[in-house]
mmCIF file of the N, C-alpha and C atoms, coordinates in Angstrom:
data_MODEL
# 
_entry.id   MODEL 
# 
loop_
_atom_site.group_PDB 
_atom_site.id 
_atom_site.type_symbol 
_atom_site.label_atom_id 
_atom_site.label_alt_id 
_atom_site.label_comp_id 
_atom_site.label_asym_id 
_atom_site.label_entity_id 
_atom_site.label_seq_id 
_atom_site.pdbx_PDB_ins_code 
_atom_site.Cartn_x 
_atom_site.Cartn_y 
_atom_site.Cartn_z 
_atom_site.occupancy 
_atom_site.B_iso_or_equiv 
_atom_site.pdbx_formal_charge 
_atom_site.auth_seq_id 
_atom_site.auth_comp_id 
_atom_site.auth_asym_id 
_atom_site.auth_atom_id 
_atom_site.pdbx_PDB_model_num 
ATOM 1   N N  . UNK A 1 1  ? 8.115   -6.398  -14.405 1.00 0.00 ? 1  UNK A N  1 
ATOM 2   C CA . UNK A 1 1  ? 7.108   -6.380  -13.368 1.00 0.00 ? 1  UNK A CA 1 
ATOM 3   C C  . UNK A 1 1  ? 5.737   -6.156  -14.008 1.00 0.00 ? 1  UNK A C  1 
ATOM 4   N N  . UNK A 1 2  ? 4.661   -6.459  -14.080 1.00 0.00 ? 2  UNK A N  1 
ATOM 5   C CA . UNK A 1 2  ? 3.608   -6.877  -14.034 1.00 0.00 ? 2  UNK A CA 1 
ATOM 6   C C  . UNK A 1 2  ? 2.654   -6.818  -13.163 1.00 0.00 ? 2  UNK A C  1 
ATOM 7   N N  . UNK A 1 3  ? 1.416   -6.003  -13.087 1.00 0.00 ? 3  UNK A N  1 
ATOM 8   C CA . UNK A 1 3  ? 0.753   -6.093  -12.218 1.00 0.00 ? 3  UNK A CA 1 
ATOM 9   C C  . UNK A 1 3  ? -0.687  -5.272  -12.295 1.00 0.00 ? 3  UNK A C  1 
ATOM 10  N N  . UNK A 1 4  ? -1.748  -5.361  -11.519 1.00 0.00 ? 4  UNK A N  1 
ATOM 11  C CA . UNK A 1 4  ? -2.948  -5.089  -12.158 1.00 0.00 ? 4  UNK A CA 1 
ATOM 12  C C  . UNK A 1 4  ? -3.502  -3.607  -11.208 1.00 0.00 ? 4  UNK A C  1 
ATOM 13  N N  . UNK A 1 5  ? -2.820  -3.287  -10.578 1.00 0.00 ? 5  UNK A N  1 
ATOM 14  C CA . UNK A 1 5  ? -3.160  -2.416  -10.056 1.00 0.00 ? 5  UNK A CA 1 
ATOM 15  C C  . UNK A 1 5  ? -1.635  -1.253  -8.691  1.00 0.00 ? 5  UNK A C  1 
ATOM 16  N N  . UNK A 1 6  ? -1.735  -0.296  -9.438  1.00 0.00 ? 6  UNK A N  1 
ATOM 17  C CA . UNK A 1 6  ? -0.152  0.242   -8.532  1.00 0.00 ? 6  UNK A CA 1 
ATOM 18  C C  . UNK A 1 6  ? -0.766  1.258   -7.303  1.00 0.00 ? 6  UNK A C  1 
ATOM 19  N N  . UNK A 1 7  ? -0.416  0.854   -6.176  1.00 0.00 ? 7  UNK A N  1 
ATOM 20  C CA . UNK A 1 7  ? -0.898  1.631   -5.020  1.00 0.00 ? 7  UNK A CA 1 
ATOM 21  C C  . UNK A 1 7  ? 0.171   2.711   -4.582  1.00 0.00 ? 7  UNK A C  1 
ATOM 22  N N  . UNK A 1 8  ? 0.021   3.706   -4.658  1.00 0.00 ? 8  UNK A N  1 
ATOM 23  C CA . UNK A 1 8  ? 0.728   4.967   -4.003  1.00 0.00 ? 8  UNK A CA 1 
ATOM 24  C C  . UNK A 1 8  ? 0.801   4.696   -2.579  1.00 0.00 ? 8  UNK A C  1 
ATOM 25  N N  . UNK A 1 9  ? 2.118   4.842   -2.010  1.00 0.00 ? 9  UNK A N  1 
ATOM 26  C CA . UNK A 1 9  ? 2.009   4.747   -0.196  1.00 0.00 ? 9  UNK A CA 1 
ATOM 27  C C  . UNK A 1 9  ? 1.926   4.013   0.385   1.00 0.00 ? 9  UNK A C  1 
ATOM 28  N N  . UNK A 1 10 ? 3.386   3.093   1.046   1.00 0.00 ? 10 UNK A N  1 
ATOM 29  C CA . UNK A 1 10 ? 2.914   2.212   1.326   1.00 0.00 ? 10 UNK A CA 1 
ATOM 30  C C  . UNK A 1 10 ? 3.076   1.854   3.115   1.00 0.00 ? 10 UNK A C  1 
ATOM 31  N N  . UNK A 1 11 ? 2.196   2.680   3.807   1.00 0.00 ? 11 UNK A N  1 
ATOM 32  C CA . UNK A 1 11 ? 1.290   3.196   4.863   1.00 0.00 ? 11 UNK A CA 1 
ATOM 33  C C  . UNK A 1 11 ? 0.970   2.163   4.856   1.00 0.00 ? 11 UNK A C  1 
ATOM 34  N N  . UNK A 1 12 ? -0.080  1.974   6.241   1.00 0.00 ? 12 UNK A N  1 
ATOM 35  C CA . UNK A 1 12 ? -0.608  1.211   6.741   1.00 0.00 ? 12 UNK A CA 1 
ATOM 36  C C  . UNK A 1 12 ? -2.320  0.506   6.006   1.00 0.00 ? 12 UNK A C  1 
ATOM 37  N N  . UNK A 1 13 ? -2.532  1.703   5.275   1.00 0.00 ? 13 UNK A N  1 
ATOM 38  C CA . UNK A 1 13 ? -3.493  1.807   4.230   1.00 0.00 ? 13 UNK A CA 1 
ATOM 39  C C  . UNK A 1 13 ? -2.879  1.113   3.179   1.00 0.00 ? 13 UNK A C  1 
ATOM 40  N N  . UNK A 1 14 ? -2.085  1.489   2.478   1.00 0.00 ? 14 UNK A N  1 
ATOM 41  C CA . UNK A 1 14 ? -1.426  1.270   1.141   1.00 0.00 ? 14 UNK A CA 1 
ATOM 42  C C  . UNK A 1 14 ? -1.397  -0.271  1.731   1.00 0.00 ? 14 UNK A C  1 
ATOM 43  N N  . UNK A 1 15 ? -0.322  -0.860  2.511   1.00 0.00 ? 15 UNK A N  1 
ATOM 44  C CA . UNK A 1 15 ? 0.396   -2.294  2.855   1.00 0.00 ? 15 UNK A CA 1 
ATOM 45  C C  . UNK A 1 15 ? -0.955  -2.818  3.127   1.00 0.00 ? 15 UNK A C  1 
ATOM 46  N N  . UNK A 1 16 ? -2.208  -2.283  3.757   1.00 0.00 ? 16 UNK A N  1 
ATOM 47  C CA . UNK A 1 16 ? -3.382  -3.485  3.768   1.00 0.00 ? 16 UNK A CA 1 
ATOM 48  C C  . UNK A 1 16 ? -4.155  -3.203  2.170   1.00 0.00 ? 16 UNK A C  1 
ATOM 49  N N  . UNK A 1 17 ? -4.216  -2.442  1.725   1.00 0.00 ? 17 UNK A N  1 
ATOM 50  C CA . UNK A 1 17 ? -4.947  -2.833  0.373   1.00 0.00 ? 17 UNK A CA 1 
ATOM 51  C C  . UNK A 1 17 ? -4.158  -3.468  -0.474  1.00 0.00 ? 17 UNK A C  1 
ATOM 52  N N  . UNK A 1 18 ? -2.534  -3.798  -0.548  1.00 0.00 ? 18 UNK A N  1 
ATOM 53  C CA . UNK A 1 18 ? -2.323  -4.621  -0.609  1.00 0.00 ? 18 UNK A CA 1 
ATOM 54  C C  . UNK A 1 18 ? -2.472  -6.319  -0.707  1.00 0.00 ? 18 UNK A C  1 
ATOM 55  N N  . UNK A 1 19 ? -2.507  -6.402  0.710   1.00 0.00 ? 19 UNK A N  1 
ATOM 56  C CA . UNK A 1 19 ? -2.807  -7.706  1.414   1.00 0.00 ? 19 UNK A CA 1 
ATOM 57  C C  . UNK A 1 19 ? -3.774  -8.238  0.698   1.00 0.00 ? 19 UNK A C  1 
ATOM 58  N N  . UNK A 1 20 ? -4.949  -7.431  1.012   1.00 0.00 ? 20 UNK A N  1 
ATOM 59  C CA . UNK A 1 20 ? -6.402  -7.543  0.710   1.00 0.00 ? 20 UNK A CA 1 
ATOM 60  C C  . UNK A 1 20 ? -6.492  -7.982  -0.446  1.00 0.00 ? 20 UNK A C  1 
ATOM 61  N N  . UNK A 1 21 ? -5.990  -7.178  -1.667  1.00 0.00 ? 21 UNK A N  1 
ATOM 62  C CA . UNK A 1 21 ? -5.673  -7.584  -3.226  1.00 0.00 ? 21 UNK A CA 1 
ATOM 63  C C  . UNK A 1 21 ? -5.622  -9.112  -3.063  1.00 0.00 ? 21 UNK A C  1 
ATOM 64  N N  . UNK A 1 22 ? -4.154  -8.650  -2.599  1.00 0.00 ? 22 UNK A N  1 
ATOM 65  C CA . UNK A 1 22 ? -3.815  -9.905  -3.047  1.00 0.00 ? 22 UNK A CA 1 
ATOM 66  C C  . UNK A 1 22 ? -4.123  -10.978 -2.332  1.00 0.00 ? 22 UNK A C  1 
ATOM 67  N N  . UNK A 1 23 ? -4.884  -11.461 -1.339  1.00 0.00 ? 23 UNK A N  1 
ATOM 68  C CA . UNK A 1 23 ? -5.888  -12.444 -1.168  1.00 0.00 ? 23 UNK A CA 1 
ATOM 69  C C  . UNK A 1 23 ? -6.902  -12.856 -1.900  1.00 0.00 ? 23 UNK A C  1 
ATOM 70  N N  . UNK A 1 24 ? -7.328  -11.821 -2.689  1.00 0.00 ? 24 UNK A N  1 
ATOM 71  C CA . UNK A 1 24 ? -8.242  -11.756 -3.967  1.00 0.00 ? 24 UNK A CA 1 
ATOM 72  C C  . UNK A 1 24 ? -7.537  -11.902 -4.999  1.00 0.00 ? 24 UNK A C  1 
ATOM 73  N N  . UNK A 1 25 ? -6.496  -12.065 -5.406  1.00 0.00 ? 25 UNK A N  1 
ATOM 74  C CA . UNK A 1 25 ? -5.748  -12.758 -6.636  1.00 0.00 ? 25 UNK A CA 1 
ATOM 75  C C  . UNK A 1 25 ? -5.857  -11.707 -7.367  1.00 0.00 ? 25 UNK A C  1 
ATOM 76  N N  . UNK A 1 26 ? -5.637  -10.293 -6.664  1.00 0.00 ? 26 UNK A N  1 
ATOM 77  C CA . UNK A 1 26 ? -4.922  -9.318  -7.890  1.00 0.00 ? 26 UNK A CA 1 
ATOM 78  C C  . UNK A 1 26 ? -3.501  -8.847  -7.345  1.00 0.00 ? 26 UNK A C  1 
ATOM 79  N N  . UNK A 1 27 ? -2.869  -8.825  -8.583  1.00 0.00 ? 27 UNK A N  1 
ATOM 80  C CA . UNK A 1 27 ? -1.937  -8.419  -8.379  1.00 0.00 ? 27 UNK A CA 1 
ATOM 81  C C  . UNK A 1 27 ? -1.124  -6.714  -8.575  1.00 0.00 ? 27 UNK A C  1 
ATOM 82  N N  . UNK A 1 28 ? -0.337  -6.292  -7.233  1.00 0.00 ? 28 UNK A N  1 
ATOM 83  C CA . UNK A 1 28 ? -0.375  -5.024  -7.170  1.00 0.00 ? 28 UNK A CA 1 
ATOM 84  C C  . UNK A 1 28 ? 1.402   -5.196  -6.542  1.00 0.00 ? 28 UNK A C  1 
ATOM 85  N N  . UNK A 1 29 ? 1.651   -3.525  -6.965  1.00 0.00 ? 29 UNK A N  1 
ATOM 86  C CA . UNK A 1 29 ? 2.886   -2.883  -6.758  1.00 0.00 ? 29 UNK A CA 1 
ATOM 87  C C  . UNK A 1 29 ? 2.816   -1.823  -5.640  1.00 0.00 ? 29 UNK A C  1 
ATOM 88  N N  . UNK A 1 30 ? 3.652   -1.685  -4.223  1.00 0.00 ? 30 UNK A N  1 
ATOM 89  C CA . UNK A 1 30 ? 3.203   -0.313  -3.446  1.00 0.00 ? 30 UNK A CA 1 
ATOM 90  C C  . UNK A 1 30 ? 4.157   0.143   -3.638  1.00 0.00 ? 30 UNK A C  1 
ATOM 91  N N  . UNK A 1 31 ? 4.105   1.979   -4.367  1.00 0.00 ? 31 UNK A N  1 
ATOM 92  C CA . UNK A 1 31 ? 5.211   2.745   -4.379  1.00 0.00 ? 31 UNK A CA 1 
ATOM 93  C C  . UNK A 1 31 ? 5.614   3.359   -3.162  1.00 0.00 ? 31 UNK A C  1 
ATOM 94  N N  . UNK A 1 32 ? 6.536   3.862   -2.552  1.00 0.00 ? 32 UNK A N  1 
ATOM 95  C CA . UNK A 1 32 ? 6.822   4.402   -1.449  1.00 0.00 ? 32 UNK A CA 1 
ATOM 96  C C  . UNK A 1 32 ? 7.788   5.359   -1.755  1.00 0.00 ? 32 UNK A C  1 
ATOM 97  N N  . UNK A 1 33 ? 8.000   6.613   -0.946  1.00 0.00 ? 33 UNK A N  1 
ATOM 98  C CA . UNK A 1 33 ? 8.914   7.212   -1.075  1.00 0.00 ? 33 UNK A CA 1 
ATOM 99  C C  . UNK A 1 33 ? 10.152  7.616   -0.294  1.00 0.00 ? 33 UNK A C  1 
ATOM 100 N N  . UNK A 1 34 ? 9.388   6.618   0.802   1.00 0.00 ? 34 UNK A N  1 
ATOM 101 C CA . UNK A 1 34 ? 10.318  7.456   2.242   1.00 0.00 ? 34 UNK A CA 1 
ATOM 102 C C  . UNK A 1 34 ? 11.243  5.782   2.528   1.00 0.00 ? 34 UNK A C  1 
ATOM 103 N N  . UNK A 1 35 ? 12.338  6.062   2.376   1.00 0.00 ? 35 UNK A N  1 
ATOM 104 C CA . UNK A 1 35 ? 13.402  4.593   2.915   1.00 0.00 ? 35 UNK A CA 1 
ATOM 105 C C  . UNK A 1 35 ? 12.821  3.685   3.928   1.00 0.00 ? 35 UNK A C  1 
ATOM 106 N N  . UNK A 1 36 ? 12.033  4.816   5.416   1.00 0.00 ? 36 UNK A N  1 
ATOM 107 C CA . UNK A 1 36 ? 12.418  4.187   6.755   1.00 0.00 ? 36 UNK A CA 1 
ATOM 108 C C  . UNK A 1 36 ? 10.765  4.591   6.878   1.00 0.00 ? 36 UNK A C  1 
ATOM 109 N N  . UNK A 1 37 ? 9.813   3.536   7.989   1.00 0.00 ? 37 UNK A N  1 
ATOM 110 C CA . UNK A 1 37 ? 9.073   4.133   8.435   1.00 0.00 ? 37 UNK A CA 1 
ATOM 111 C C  . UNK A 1 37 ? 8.694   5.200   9.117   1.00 0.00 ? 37 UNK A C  1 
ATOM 112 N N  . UNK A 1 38 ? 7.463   5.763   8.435   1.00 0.00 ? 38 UNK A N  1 
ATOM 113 C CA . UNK A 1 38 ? 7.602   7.314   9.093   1.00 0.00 ? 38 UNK A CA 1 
ATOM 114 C C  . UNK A 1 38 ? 6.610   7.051   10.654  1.00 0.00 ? 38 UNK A C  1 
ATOM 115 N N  . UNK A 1 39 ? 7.327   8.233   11.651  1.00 0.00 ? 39 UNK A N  1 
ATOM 116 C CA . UNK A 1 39 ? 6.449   7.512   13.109  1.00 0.00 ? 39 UNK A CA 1 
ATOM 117 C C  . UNK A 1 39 ? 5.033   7.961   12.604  1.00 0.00 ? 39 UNK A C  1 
ATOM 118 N N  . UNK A 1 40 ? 4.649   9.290   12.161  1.00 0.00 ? 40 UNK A N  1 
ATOM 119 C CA . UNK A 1 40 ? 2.960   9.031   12.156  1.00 0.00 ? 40 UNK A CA 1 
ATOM 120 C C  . UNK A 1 40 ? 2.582   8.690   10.879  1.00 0.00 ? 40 UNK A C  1 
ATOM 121 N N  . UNK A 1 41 ? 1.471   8.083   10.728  1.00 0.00 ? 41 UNK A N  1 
ATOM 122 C CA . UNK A 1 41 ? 0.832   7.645   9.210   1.00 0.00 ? 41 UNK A CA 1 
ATOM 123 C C  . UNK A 1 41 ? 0.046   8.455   8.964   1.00 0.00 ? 41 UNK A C  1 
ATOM 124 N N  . UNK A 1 42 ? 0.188   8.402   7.739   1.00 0.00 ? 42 UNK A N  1 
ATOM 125 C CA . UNK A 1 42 ? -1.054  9.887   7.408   1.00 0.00 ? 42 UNK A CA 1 
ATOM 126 C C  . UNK A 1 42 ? -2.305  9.314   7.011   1.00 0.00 ? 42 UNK A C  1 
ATOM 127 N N  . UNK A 1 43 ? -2.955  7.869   7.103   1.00 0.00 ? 43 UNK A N  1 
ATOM 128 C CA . UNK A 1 43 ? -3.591  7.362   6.724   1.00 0.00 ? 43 UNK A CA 1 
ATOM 129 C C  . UNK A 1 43 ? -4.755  7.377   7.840   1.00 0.00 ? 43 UNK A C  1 
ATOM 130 N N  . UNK A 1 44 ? -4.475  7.741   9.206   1.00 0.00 ? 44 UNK A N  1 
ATOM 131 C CA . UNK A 1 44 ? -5.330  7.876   10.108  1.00 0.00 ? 44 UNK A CA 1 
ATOM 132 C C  . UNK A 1 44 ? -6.458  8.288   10.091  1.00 0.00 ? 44 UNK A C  1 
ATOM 133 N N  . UNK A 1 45 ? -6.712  9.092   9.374   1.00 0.00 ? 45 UNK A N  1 
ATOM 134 C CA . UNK A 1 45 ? -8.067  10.269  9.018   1.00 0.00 ? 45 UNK A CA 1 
ATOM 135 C C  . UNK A 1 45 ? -9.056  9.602   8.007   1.00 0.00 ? 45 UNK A C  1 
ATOM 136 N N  . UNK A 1 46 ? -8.828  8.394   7.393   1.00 0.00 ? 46 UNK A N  1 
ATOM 137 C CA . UNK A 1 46 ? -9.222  7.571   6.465   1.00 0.00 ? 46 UNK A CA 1 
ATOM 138 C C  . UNK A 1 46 ? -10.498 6.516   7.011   1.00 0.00 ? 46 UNK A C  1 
ATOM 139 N N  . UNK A 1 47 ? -11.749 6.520   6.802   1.00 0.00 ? 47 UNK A N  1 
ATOM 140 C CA . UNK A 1 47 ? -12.486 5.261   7.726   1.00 0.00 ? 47 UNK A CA 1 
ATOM 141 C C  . UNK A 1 47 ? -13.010 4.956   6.394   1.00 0.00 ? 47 UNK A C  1 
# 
């Protein structure tokens, strides 16, 4: 695996900076830790 950038969390934050990357032609890994989605995101507090 290969890749130019590794995102911690892959939240609703994490899965769009993702996206975003990679629409921009970088390539990225999201680590996660939890199997199942968790009901609240902790990414909420984030603007």
């Amino acid at each position: 695996m290969k890749a130019d950038v590794v995102i911690i969390g892959g939240g609703p934050v994490g899965v769009g900076l993702a996206v975003d990357l990679a629409i921009n032609g970088v390539r990225s890994i999201v680590v996660e830790r939890h199997e199942t989605v968790q009901k609240i995101p902790k990414g909420q507090n984030l603007t």
